[in-house]
N, C-alpha and C positions, 0 to 999 in steps of 0.2 A: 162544340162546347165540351164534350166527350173528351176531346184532346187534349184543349186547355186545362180541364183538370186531374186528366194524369197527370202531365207535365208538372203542375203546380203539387201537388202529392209528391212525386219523386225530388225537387227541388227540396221541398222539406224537411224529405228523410236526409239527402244530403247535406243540408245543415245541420239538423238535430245530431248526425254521425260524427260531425267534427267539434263539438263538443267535450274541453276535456272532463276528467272524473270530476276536479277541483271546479271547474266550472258550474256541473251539474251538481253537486252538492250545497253551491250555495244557492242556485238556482231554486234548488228545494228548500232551503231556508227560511227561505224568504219570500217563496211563493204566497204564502196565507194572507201575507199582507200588502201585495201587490196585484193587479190586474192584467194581463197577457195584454200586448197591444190589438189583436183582433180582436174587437169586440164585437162585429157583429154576429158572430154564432154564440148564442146563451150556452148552447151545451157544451162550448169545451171554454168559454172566456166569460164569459157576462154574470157578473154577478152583484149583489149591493145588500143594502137592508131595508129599502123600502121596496113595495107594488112586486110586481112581476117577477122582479129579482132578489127578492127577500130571501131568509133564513130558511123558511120553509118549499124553497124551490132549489136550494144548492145539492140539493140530489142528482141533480141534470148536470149540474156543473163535474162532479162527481158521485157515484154512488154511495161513497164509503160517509158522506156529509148524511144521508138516511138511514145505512143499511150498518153504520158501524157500532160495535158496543162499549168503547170506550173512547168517548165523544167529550169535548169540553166545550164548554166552562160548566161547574155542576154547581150546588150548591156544598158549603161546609158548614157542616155541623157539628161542633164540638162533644158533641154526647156522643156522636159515635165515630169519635176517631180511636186507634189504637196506639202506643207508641211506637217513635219514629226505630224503624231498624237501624242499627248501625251502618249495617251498609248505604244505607240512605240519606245519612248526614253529611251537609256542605259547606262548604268554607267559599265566605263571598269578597274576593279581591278587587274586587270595582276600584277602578280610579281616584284615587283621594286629590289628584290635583287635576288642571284644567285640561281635555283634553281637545285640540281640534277635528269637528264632527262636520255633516251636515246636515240640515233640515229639507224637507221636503215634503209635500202633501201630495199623497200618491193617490189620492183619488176616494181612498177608503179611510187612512188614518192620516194624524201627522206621526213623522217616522226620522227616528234622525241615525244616521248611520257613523259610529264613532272611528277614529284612524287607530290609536290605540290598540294595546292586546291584553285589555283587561278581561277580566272574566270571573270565573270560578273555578272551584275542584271539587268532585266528587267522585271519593276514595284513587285521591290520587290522579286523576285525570284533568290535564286542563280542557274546559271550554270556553273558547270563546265569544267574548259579547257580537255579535254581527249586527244590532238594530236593536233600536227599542222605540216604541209608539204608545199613544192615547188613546184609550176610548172615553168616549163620550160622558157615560156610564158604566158603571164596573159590570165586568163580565161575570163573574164569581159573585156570586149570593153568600151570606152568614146568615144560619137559620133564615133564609127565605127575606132576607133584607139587602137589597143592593146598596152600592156605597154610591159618591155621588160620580165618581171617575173610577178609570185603572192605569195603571201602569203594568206596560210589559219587555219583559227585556230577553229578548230571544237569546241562546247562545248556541253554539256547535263546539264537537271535539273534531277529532281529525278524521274520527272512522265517519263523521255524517251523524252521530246520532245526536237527536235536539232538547236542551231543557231551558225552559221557560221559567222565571220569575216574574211572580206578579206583587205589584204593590198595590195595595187598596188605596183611596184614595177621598178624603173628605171635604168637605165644608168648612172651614173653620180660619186659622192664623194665616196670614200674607205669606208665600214662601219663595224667600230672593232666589234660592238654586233655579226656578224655573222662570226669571227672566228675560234668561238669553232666548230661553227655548220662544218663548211667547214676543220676545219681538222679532223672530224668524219664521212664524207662522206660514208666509208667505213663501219661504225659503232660501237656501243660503249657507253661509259658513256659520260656524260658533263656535265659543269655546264651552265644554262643559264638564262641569268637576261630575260624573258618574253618581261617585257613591253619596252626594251632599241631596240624590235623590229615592234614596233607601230611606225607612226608619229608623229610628236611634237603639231600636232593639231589635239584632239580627239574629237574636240565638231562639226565638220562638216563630215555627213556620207551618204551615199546614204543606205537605207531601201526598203527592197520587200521581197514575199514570194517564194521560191520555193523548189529548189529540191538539191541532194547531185548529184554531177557534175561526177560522173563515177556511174557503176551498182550500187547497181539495182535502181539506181536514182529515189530514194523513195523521193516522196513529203513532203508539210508541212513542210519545212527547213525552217526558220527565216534567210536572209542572212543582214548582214551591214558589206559595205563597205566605209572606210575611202576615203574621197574627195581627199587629199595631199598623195599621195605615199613617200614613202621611197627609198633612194636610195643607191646604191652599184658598184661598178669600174666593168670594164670590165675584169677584170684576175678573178673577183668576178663569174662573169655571166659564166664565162667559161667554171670555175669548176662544177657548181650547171648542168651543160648541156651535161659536159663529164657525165653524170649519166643518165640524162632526159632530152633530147634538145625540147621535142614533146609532151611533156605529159600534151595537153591541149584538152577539149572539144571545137566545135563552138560552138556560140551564138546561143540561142534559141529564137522563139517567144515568144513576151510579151503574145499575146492571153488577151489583153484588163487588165491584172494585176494592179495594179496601182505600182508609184515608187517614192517613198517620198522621201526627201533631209531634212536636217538640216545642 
């Protein structure tokens, strides 16, 4: 037994080694919202949001999901945001026409991965969109009130470092952009116009630092989230919930962060 799992060890590192950089960066991308195929070891793969393998056990998965101080999703509070720095101001190129993506339900979210090289800039830098997904229920609180979903739309620059927009998400009007998305639940190709999933007012957004909102909820995330959510009917909310009704983190301590507003 001893043998076999040297053996199995050393196989490992020899794969992990061949690995290229571009590889391993997206690899980390998009870890937060994916599952490692091993799943039977909790402490380096297993994780969820309900029983055993809940929020409050992704410590095991990682430490840095316990032990870290700049943790998401938090709550925003307008009273004590500061204005946005300049340097922290983005300009958001999302796709204005159709792009082809694809859906998928990775076990934790639905997630759909665009072909596209849309993205954003900030001061000057592109990042790229690599994925965007659902939760259930918004992750991100307003004064200690969730919205009734989220939208999240991952990007990367080239050096690896990660910013996240989030779009709140409501109750309310039928919304045709998320058609396609919702008859691909199950998964598949689509086409999908990006930005016709934004709000109609991009220039007001709430800015902070922190972290990727499931394992190994590594830090240093750039997150902006849009002040005006977007909204969607309830036969809308239903479907996106027959999939993932729960697949939300609690709100973390600010731990003195600062939270800017424009």
């Amino acid at each position: 037994m001893q043998k076999v799992w040297i053996v199995s060890v050393l196989v490992a590192l020899l794969v992990a080694g061949c690995s290229s950089p571009k590889e391993e960066a997206s690899a980390h991308a998009v870890a937060a919202h994916e599952t490692h195929k091993s799943e039977h070891n909790f402490t380096k793969a297993h994780w969820g949001y309900e029983g055993e393998y809940d929020a409050a056990h992704w410590s095991l998965v990682n430490p840095e999901c316990g032990t870290g101080k700049a943790q998401s999703p938090i709550d925003l509070t307008p009273k004590q945001t500061v204005p946005m720095a300049a340097n922290h101001v983005v300009e958001f190129h999302e796709s204005t026409h159709a792009e082809l993506s694809h859906e998928v339900d990775n076990g934790h979210a639905i997630k759909i991965d665009p072909i596209g090289d849309e993205g954003i800039e900030l001061l000057g830098v592109h990042y790229k969109l690599l994925q965007f997904h659902f939760h259930g229920r918004s992750e991100h609180t307003v004064e200690g009130k969730p919205y009734d979903m989220e939208l999240h739309l991952v990007h990367q620059n080239a050096q690896g470092q990660l910013a996240v927009v989030g779009v709140l998400m409501r109750e309310g009007a039928h919304n045709n952009a998320l058609e396609d998305v919702l008859a691909h639940l199950e998964g598949g190709d689509l086409n999908v116009t990006v930005n016709d999933l934004l709000p109609a007012d991009k220039t007001h957004y709430y800015h902070y630092m922190g972290s990727l909102t499931t394992p190994p909820c590594s830090e240093n995330v750039a997150w902006y989230i849009f002040q005006e959510p977007i909204e969607l009917d309830a036969q809308q909310i239903g479907l996106f919930r027959t999939h993932h009704a729960n697949n939300f983190r609690p709100v973390q301590p600010l731990h003195g962060r600062v939270l800017e507003a424009k």
